[in-house]
N, C-alpha and C positions, 0 to 999 in steps of 0.2 A: 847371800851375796853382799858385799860388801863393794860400794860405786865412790868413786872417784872422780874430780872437775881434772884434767891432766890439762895445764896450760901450755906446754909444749906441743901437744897436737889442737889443743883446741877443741876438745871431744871429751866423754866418760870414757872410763875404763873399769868393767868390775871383774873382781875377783871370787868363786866360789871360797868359802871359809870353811866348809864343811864336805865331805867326800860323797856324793851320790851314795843310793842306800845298796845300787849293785856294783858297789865298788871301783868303776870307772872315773876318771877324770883328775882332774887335781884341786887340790885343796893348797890357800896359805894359810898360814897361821898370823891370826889376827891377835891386839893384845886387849881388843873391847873398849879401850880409850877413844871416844867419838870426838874427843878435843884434841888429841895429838896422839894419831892413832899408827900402831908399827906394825907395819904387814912382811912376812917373809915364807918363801924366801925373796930376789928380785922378781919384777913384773917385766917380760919383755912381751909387747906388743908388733906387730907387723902386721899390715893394710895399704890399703891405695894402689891403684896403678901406678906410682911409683914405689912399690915397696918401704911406705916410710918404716922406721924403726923408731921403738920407741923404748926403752931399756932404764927399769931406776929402780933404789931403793925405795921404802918410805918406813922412815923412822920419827918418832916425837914427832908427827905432824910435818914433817919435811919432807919433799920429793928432792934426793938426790939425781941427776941423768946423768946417766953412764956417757962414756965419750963414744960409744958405738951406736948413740943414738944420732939420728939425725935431723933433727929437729932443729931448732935456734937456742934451745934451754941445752942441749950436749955439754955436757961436764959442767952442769950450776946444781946448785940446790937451792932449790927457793920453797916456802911456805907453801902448804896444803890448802886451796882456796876452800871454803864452804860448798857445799852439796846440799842445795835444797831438798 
């Protein structure tokens, strides 16, 4: 797994990086760079009683947000915070 600080919702987000061994579920492809790391394909997240959305790239250490996110970062790209 591979966790993520997402400032847009204010919460983690992880991604499996590797495919369960019974072949279920999804996998991104990570590129192992822990300093400015590119995960694909996008991450779209959905949660809350209201349905947030939360939809981005992350490449070189940048979250791009998609404008279908609905968050207050929707269409910015800002720096990848640190993950203790």
């Amino acid at each position: 797994m591979v966790w993520i600080w997402c400032p847009g919702c204010d919460e983690h987000h992880a991604m499996p990086v590797t495919k369960p061994s019974n072949g279920d579920g999804v996998a991104w492809v990570f590129n192992g760079d822990e300093e400015k790391p590119t995960l694909s394909p996008s991450i779209l997240v959905r949660h809350g009683a209201n349905n947030t959305v939360c939809h981005s790239f992350i490449t070189d250490g940048k979250i791009q947000f998609l404008s279908d996110s609905t968050h207050g970062l929707s269409g910015q790209t800002v720096e990848l915070p640190e993950v203790d």
